[in-house]
Each structure stands twice: as C-alpha cells, then as structure tokens.
C-alpha positions as CSV (number, residue, x, y, z in Angstrom):
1,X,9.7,17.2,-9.1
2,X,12.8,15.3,-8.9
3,X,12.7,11.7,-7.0
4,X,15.7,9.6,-5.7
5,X,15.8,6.3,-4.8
6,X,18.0,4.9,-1.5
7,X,18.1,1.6,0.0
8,X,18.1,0.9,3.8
9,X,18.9,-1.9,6.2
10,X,15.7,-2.8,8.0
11,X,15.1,-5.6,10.7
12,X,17.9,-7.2,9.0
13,X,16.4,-6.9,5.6
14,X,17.4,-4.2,2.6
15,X,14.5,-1.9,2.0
16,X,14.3,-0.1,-1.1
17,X,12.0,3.0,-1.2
18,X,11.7,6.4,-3.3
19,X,12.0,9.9,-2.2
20,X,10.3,12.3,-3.1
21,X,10.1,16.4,-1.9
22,X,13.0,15.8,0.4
23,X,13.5,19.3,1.6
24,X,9.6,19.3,2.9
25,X,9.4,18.9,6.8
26,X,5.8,17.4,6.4
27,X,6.1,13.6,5.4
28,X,3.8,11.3,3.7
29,X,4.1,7.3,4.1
30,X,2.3,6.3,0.6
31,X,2.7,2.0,0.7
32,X,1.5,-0.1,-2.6
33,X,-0.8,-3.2,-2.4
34,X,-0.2,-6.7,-2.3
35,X,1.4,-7.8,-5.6
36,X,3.0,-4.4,-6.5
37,X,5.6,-1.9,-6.1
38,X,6.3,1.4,-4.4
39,X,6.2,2.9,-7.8
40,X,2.2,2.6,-8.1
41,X,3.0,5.4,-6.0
42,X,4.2,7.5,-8.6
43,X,1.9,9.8,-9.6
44,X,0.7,10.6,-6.4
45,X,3.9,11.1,-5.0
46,X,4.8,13.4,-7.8
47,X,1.4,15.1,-7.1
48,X,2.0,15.5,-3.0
49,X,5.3,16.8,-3.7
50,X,5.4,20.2,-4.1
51,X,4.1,20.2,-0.2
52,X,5.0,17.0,1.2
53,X,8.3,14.9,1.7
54,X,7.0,11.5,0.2
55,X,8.7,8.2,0.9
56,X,7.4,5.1,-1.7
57,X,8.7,1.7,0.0
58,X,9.2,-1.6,-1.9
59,X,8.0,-4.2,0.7
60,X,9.9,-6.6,1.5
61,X,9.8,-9.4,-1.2
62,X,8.5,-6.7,-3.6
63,X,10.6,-4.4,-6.5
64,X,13.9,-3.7,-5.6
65,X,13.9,-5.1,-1.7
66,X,15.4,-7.9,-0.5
67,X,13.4,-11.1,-0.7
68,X,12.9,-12.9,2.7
69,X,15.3,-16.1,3.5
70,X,12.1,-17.0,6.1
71,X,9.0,-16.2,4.0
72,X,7.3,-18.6,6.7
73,X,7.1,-15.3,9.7
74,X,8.5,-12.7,7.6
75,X,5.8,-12.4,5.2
76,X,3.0,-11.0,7.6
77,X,2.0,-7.6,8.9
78,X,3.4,-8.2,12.1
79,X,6.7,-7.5,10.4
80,X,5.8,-5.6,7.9
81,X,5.3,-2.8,10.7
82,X,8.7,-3.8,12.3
83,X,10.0,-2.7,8.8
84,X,8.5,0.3,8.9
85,X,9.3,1.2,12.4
86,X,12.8,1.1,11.4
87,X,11.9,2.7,7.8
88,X,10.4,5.7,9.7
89,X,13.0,6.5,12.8
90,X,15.8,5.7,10.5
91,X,14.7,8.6,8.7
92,X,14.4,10.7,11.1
93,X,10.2,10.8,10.7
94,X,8.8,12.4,14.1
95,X,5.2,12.0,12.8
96,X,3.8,11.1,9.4
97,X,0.7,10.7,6.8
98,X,0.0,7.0,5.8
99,X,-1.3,6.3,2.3
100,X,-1.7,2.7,1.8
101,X,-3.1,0.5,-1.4
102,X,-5.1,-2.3,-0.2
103,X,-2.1,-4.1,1.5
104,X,-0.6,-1.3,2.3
105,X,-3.4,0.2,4.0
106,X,-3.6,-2.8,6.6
107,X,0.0,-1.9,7.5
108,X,-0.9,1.5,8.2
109,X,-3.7,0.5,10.2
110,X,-1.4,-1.8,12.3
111,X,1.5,0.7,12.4
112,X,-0.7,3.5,13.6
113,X,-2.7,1.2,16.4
114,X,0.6,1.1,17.8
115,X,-0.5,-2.9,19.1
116,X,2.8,-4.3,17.3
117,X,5.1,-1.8,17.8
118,X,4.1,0.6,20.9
119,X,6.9,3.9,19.7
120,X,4.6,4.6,16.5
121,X,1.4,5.1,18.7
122,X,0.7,8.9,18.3
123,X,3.6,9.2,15.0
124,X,0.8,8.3,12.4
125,X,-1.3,11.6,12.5
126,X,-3.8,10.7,9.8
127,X,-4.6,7.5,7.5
128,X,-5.5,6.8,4.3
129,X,-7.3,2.7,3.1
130,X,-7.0,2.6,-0.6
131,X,-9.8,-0.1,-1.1
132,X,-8.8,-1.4,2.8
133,X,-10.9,-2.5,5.6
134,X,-10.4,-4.2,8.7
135,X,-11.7,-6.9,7.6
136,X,-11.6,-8.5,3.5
137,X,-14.1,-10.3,1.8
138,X,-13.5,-14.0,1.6
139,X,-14.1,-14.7,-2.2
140,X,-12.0,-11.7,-3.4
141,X,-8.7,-13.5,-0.8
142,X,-9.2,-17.3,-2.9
143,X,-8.9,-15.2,-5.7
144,X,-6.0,-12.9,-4.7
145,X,-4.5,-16.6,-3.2
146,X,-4.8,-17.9,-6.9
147,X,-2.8,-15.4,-8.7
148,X,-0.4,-14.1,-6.0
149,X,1.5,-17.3,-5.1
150,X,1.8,-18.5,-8.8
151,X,2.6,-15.4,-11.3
152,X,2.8,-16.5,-14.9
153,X,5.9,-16.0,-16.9
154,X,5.7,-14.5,-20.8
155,X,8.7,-15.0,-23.2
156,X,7.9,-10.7,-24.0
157,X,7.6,-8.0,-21.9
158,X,4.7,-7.0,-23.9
159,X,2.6,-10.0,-23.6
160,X,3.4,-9.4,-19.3
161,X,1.8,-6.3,-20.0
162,X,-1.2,-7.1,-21.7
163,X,-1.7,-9.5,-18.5
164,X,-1.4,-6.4,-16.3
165,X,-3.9,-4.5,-18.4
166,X,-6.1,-7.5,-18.0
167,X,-5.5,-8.7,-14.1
168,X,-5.5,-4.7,-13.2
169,X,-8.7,-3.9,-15.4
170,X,-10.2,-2.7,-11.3
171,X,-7.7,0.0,-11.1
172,X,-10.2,2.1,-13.4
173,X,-8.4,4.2,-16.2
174,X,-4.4,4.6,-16.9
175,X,-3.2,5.9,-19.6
176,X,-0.8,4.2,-22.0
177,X,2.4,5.3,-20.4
178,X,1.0,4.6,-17.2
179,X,0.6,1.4,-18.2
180,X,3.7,0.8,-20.0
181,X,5.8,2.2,-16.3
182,X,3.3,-0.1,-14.4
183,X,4.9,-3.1,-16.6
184,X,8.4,-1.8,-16.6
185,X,8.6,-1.0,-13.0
186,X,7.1,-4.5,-12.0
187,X,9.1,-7.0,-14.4
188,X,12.4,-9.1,-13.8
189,X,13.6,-11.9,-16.2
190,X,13.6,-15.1,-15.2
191,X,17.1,-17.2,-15.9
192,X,15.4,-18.7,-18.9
193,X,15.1,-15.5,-19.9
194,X,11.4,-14.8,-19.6
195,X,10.1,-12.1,-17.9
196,X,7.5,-12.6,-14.9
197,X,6.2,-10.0,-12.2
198,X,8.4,-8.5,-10.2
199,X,8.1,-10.1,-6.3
200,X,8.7,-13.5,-4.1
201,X,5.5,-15.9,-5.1
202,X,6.4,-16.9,-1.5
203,X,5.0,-13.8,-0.1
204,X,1.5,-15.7,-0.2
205,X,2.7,-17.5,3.2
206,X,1.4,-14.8,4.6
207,X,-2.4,-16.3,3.4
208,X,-0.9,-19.6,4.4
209,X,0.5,-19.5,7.5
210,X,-1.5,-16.2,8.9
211,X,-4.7,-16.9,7.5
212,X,-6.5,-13.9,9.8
213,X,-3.5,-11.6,8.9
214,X,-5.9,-9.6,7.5
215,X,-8.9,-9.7,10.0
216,X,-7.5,-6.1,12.4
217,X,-10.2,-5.3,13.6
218,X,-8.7,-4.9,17.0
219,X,-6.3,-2.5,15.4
220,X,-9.1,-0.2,14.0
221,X,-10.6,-0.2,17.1
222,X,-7.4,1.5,18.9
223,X,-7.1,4.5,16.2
224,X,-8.1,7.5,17.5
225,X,-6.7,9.6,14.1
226,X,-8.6,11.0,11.1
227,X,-9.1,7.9,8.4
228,X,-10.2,8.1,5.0
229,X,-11.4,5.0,3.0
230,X,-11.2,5.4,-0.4
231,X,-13.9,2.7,-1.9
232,X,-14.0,1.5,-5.6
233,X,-17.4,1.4,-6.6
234,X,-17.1,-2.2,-8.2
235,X,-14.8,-3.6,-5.5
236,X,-14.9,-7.1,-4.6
237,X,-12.6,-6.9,-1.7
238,X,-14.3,-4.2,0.5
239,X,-18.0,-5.1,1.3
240,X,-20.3,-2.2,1.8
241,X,-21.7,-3.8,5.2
242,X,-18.1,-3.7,6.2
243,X,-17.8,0.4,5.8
244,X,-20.9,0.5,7.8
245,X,-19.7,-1.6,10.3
246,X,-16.4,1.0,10.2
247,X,-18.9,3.8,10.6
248,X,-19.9,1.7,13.8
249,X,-16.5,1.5,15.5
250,X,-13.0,2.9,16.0
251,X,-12.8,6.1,14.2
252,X,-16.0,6.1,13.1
253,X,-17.2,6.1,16.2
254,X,-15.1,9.0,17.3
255,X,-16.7,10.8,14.0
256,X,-13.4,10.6,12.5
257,X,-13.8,8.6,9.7
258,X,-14.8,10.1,5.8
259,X,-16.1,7.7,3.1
260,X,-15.5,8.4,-0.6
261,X,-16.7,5.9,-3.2
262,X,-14.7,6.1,-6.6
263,X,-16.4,5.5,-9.9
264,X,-15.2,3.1,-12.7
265,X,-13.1,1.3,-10.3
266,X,-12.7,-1.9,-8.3
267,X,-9.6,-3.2,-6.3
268,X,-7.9,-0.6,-6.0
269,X,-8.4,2.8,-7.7
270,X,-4.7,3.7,-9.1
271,X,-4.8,7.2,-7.7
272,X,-3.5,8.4,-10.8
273,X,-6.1,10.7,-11.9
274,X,-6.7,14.2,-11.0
275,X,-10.3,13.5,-9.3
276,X,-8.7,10.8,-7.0
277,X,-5.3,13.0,-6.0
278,X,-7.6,15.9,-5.4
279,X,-9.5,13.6,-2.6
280,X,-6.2,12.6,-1.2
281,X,-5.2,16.2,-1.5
282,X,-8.5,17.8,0.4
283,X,-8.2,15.4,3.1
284,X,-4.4,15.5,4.0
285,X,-4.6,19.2,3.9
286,X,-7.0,19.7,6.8
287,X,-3.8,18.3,9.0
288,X,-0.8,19.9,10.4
289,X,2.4,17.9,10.9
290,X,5.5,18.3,13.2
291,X,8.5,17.6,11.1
C-alpha cells in the first residue's frame, strides 16, 4: 500500500506526518514515543491500511517537523494536543482511532479527555497505550532524562545503528531491515559531518520544566472510550500496580479497559510483528467510525 508524506502548518509550527490508505473514510491516529519518529509507525500503518486511512505524525521537534524556537512551553503535552487539534480538523477527521508509543500514548490520553482542548471530546472513539500509563515509573524517567536530552554523535551511520540496536534492545525482535529503516529514518548529520539521532535534545524541557507532564491521571479519569494497554512484559516504565490501579479507575471502571502483556519485550513493543498487529487489529475492529 502506497504512503505519502505532506507537511502542515500547525499552531504556528510545520508538522510533518505520513499517509497512509487515503481513500478509507475510517481514520487511525498512530503517534511514536518519545525519542522517535512517525515512521516506527511503519509497519503497522502498512498493516491497518488496507481498511483504515492512517496518519503517522512527526512531533514537533522530531523527524522532519519543525523544531521549536520556545522549547521552554512548546515541549509539553499541553501543546502537543493543540498540534494535534489542528493536525486532525485540518484534515478533515470527524472522529478517529489513537495509537500511541509510550509518548505518544499520553497525548492520546490527553487529546481524548478533551481537558486541554474541549472540540476533541467525543472525536477520539477508541485508544490504544503502547507501554503508556497515566502515571510512569520514576527510575525508568532518570533514565529516559539521561539519554534523551544528550544523544551521542558517531562519525558512521553504522556505528548510530548499532547504538539503536543496543538502546532499543526493549522493543523485542526487528528484523534486519527493520532495523536498518529504524536508523535511516531517525539520522541527520551534524555540520561536522557526523551523524546523531534525529530530534531537538531540547525536547527534554518538557522533564525539566513540566516535571508532572506525565502524571494524567485526571485525564484517564475523564475517558469514557474503549482503551487498550499494550504491556511489555520486561517494561520498566509501566509498573504492574499501576495497570491495577487502571483497572480501578476511568475506563476500567466503566469495564472498558483490555490488558495484553507482550512477551520478549520492554519499553515499547515495536508493533512490528504479526502477533502484536493482530492485537491492534482485533481490538480496533470491534469499533465503527463516522468518517
């Protein structure tokens, strides 16, 4: 299935995203972690396509968007949902699926509480957390903190993608072209002429100067829409006494919300394989969509 990229203007900002399954009137949101891309997306936008019209952001300060001139307030979910706002009514999206990577997971929670912006309240028709919670664990954040804000720099593009292997090592199995895109899709060259990952090291203001950016539970509290949390077995940033204490609230209160713990991987499975597109699959097909 053919994709297409397109860049918009968003809260002021240029937003690059992918497109996938254009002609479909059923859309899927599907937003990358922290650190990353919307081309993580790849394969499972590839894989939702044949059904689904799939939009793949670049946050802003990631891939091919525009880095932030105030990294100070722009780097926060606050505006990350004000970005999407726009993303979604710009194109036209009268309701949508959310798929969200760790990061990208808290700004569908946010987005679909409707708490920072009130028009997407009832637009965001089910959710899925990639290895997301309401609220993280503390140890897995210092680390996060430690190799977000300061990525290294490698004179090869090879040695930036045995690093990836290496830092990535949770996303459970990728093949070796998988990996090989991963490191081409999330490289630029430095004016030195090394290479270095591909996003704004001052995107860890957010962790800086929105240290509870990432504590919503007031958000998950206000969704009253089928969510799905996608747990890696071995993660470090999603506590198991957290998911009970989602079964205990919010959605799960309401009976709304499904659990699915994924072997062999930590933070974040790569939804890249068949048994982890199938989950995503089974769940977003139980839902109907207006277009």
């Amino acid at each position: 299935m053919r994709c297409t990229s397109h860049y918009l203007t968003c809260a002021n900002r240029e937003i690059h995203f992918m497109e996938w399954g254009h002609q479909h009137p059923q859309t899927v949101m599907a937003w990358h972690g922290l650190a990353r891309t919307g081309r993580d997306m790849d394969e499972l936008a590839e894989h939702l396509s044949s059904r689904y019209r799939v939009i793949c952001p670049d946050t802003l300060g990631r891939g091919l968007s525009q880095w932030s001139p105030e990294p100070e307030t722009e780097y926060c979910l606050a505006f990350y949902a004000r970005l999407a706002a726009e993303l979604i009514d710009q194109l036209g999206i009268s309701q949508t699926h959310w798929v969200g990577t760790s990061m990208g997971g808290a700004i569908g929670t946010v987005c679909a509480s409707g708490l920072f912006q009130p028009q997407l309240k009832n637009r965001i028709l089910s959710l899925v957390l990639n290895d997301n919670a309401p609220e993280l664990a503390q140890p897995a954040i210092e680390r996060i903190k430690a190799y977000a804000g300061q990525p290294p720099a490698f004179d090869s593009v090879r040695e930036l993608e045995a690093f990836f292997r290496q830092v990535y090592q949770p996303y459970g199995w990728l093949s070796d072209a998988q990996w090989r895109r991963l490191t081409e899709t999330s490289t630029r060259r430095l004016p030195n002429g090394r290479v270095t990952p591909h996003y704004d090291p001052a995107m860890v203001q957010q962790f800086v100067r929105h240290p509870d950016d990432y504590l919503i539970w007031h958000h998950y509290d206000q969704l009253d829409i089928p969510v799905l949390l996608l747990r890696g077995a071995e993660s470090d940033l999603v506590r198991p006494d957290t998911v009970q204490q989602m079964h205990q609230r919010g959605p799960g209160v309401r009976q709304q919300l499904q659990v699915q713990v994924i072997p062999g991987c930590g933070h974040a499975p790569a939804l890249n394989v068949p048994e982890q597109l199938d989950v995503v699959t089974q769940f977003l097909s139980q839902f109907a969509v207006r277009p």
